[in-house]
Every structure is written in C-alpha cells, then in structure tokens.
C-alpha positions as CSV (number, residue, x, y, z in Angstrom):
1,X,53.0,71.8,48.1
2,X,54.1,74.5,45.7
3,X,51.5,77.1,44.3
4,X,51.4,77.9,41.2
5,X,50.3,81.9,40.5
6,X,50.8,84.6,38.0
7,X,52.6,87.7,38.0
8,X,50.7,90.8,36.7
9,X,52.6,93.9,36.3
10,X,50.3,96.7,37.6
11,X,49.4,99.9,35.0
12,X,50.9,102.3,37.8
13,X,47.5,103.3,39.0
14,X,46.1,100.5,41.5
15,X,42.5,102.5,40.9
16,X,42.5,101.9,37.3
17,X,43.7,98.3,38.0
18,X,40.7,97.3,39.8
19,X,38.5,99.1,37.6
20,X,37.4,102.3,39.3
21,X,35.8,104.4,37.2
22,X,37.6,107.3,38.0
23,X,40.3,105.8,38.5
24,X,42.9,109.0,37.6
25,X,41.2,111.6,39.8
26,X,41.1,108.7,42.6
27,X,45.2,108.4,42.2
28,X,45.8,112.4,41.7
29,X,44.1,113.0,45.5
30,X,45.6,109.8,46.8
31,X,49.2,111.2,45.8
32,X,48.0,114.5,47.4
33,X,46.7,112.8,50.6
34,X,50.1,111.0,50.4
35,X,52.3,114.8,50.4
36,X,49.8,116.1,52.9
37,X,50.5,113.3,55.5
38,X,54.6,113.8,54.7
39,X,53.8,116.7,55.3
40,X,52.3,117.0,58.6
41,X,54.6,114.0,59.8
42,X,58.0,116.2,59.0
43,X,56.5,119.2,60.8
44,X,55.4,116.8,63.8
45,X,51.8,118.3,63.7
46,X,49.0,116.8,65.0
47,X,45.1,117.5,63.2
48,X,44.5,120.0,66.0
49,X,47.3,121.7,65.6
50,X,47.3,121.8,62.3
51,X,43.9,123.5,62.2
52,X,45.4,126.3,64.4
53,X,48.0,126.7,62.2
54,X,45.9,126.5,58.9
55,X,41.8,127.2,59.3
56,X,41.3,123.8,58.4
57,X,39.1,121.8,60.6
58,X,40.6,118.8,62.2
59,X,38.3,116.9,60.9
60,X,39.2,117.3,57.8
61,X,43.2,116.4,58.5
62,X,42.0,113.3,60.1
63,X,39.8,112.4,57.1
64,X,43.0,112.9,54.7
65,X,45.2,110.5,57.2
66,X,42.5,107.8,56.8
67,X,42.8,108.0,53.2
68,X,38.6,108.8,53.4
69,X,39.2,111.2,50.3
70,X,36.0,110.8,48.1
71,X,34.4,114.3,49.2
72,X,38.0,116.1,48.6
73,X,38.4,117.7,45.7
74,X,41.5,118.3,43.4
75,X,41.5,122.1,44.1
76,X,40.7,121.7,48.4
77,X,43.5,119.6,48.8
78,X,46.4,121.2,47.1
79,X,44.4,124.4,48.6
80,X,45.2,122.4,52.2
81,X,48.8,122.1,50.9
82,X,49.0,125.6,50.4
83,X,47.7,126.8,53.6
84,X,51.0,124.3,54.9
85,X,53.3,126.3,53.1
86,X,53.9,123.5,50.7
87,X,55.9,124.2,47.6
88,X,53.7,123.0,44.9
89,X,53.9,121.9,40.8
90,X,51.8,120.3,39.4
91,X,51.9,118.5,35.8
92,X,49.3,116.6,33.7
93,X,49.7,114.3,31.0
94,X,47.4,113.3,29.0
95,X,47.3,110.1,26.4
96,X,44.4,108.1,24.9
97,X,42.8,105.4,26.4
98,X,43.2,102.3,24.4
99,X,39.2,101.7,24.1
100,X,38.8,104.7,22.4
101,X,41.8,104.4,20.1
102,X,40.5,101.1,18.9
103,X,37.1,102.6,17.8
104,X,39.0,105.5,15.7
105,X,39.9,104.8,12.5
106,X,42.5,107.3,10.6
C-alpha cells in the first residue's frame, strides 16, 4: 500500500515551526546548548569535572546535555562557554515578521 504524504520544507527554526512563541530565543540557547555539549565531548569532560574546572555546578552541565534549557538565559550560557575557554562571536540578524509586514502600509 503506498502512502501518500507531503513534503514541508522547514523555516530553519523547528521552534518557530511548531509555533513556540519564542521561538528565536528557544533556537539561539539550543544552538548554544549544542556548542556547549561539543564542547565538553572534545575535551572528554564529564559534569563534575567540568564544575571543577569552571564554578559551574554539575547540575547545571547536566541540565544543558538534557536539552532542559528554559531557566538558561542567553547571557549564562555563553557566560558557561566562556568559563570553557570557548572562542566566541556572536551575530544577530534581524528581519520583519511577515504578520506585521502585512498590517503596515507604505
């Protein structure tokens, strides 16, 4: 039996997809979380072990690797990456929404 479906192409952001409502802040700390967790992997550090090294509490390491990031903010995490001795840049671009560009009239 053959099913028929439909391919969506996904807006880049998987939060803003499924209709979070903060959907860019929600992909900003998972791409953080993401670097952290590189991170610790390439340096072959555990949470504990990363607290010794950094001042952060485990806890908070193991929160990041299970991607529980809603009480992170932008600022504590790359302030985590920091404390790694991660190299960081970080860029912002900004364009409309389309439901706001539809109400403005030139």
């Amino acid at each position: 039996m053959k099913d028929d479906f439909e391919l969506i192409r996904g807006s880049g952001n998987v939060f803003r997809d499924f209709g979070h409502p903060n959907a860019s802040v929600e992909q900003a700390r998972a791409i953080l979380a993401a670097k952290i967790v590189r991170t610790l992997d390439e340096r072959e550090l555990s949470t504990r072990e990363a607290e010794r090294l950094t001042g952060i509490s485990h806890s908070e390491f193991s929160r990041i690797r299970n991607a529980r990031l809603k009480h992170f903010t932008l600022d504590r995490m790359i302030a985590i990456l920091e404390k790694l001795d991660a190299d960081i840049e970080v860029n912002v671009t900004f364009t409309p929404c389309h439901s706001l560009q539809e109400g403005v009239h030139a």
